[in-house]
N, C-alpha and C positions, 0 to 999 in steps of 0.2 A: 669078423664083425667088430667093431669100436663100440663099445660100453659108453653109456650116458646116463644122466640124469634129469629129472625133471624138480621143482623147487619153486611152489609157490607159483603155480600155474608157468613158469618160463622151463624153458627146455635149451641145454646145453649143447646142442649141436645144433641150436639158430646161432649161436655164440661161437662155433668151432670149437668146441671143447666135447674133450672126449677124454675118459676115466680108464683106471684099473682102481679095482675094487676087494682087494685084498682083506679090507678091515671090515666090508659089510657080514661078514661073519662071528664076528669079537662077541662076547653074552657081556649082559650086564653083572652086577656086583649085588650082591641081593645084600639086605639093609640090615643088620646083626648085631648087636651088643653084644660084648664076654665078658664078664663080672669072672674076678675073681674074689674067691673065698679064702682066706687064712685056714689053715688046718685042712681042706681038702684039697686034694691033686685035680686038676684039670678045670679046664671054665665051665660056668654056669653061660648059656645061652639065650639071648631075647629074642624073637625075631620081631619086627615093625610090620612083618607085612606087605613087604614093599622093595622094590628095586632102585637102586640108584640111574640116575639119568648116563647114557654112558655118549664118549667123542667118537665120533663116524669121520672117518678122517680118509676124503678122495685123492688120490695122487691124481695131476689132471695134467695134459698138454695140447697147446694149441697147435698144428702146425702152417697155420698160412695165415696170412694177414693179423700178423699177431699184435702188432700195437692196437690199431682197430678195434681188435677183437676182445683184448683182454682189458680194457676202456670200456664197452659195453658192457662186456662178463661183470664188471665188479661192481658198475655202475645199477645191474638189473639186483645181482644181490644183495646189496645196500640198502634198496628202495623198498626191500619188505620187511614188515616188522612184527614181531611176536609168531609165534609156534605156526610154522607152516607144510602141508602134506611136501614129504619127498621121498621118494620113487628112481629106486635104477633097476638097468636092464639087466642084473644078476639076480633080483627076486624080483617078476613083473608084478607076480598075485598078491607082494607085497606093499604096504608102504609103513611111511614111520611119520611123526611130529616130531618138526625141529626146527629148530633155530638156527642161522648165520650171522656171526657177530663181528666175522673179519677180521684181522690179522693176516694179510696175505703176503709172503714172501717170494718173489718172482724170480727164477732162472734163466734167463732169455738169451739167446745164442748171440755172439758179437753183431751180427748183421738184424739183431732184431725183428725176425723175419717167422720164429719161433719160440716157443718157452714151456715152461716146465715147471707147476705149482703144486700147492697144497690147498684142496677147501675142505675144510674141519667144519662140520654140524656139532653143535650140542641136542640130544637127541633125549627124546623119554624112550626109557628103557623098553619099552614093548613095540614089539613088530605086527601091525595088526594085518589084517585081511582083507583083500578086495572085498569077498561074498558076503564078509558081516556089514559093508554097508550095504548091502542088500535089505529094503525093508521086506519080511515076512507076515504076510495076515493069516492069525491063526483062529483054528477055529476052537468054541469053545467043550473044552475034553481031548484036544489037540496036547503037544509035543513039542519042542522044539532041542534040538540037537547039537552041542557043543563039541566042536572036531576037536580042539587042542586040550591040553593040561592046567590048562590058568582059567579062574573065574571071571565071566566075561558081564562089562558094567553097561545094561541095553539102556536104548533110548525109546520107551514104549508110548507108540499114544491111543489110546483108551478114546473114543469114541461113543457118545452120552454120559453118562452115570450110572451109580450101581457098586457090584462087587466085584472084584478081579483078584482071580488069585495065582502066583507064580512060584511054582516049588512050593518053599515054606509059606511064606508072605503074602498076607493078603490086605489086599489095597480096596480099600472102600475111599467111593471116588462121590461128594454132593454135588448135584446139580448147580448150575450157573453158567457153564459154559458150555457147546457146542461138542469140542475136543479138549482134552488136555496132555501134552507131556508130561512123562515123566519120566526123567533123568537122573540115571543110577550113576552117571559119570561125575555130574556135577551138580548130584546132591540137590536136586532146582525142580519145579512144578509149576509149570505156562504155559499159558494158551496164547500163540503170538507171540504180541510184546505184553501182553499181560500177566501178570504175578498169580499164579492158582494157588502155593503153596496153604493156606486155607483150605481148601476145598479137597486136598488129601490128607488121609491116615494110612501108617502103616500097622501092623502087627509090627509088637516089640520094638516100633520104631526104625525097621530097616527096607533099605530100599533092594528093589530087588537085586538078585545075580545071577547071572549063568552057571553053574559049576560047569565041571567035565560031563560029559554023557547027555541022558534025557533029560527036560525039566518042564512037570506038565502044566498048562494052563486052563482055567478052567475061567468063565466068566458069567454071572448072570444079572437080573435087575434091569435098566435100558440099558444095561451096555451093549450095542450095536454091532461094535466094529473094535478089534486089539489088532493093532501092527507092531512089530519088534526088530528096533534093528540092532541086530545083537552086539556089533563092534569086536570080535572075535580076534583072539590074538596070541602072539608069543612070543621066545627071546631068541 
């Protein structure tokens, strides 16, 4: 079987391109200050929280029609811009957010007939999950279930108004609109294209999370209807 990739909805075997995929296993750099102290042996520790974005770096080659093909290839990667899903055939149930910024250095056999490259992703560090973008309707006194080790940032939408509460946090949600989002990823509260951020409160001000394991949900007031898509992931 020949290894591929997909990137931003194009698929590299329309392109003749096909991968070894060696580096799709590398872990990110997790994010750490080390203070030192005068007078004591050994560092003090920060952690941020947080992982560094790590390079996914594809060894690729074409073997036929390769002027053609490598004029396309760079030409489909070029044309997209900011953070885009990509997906190969060594984790299918996975995918990642990344970016292509190009730098491509080409090997191509004298008869230019084949060749032999490099495509480098700049990637966020987390590998997430087909099944978490799965949306989930829960019900309320329901569950929902965290497969991996890392707290997971949903994207819930809350149907009517009312109270909603998830693990710790609980979301008191005023009438105004229909539905509303809300996004633990990107910190953000809308209905559509319109701005809700008003019309939520949290406890202690945090938005929710998934930890590892169960995390129960409970909801009452008009709220209707809780969907969650968890976004579920790892390195």
């Amino acid at each position: 079987m020949r290894n591929f990739f997909r990137y931003g909805g194009m698929d590299s075997r329309d392109y003749g391109v096909y991968i070894s995929g060696q580096g799709t296993y590398d872990a990110p750099v997790k994010d750490v200050e080390f203070i030192q102290v005068p007078g004591r042996s050994g560092d003090l520790t920060i952690s941020n929280n947080r992982f560094e974005n790590i390079e996914l770096t594809y060894p690729a080659f074409i073997y036929a029609d390769f002027k053609t093909a490598i004029s396309r290839f760079k030409e489909a990667l070029l044309s997209v811009d900011g953070y885009q899903e990509l997906e190969d055939s060594y984790a299918p149930d996975e995918y990642r957010r990344a970016i292509y910024t190009g730098d491509m250095k080409v090997d191509a056999t004298n008869r230019n007939d084949a060749g032999e490259f490099d495509v480098t992703f700049n990637c966020d560090p987390r590998r997430f999950l087909k099944i978490g973008k799965l949306p989930v309707t829960m019900r309320s006194g329901g569950y929902i279930e965290n497969p991996t080790k890392f707290d997971a940032k949903p994207l819930i939408r809350v149907t009517g108004y009312g109270t909603v509460v998830i693990g710790h946090v609980t979301i008191t949600i005023a009438s105004g609109f229909s539905y509303i989002d809300i996004d633990s990823e990107m910190l953000d509260c809308y209905s559509g294209t319109s701005n809700a951020n008003s019309k939520v409160s949290f406890s202690d001000n945090d938005f929710p999370i998934l930890p590892p394991g169960k995390t129960g949900v409970t909801y009452s007031g008009n709220v209707s209807n809780v969907v969650i898509t968890p976004n579920w992931w790892r390195v």
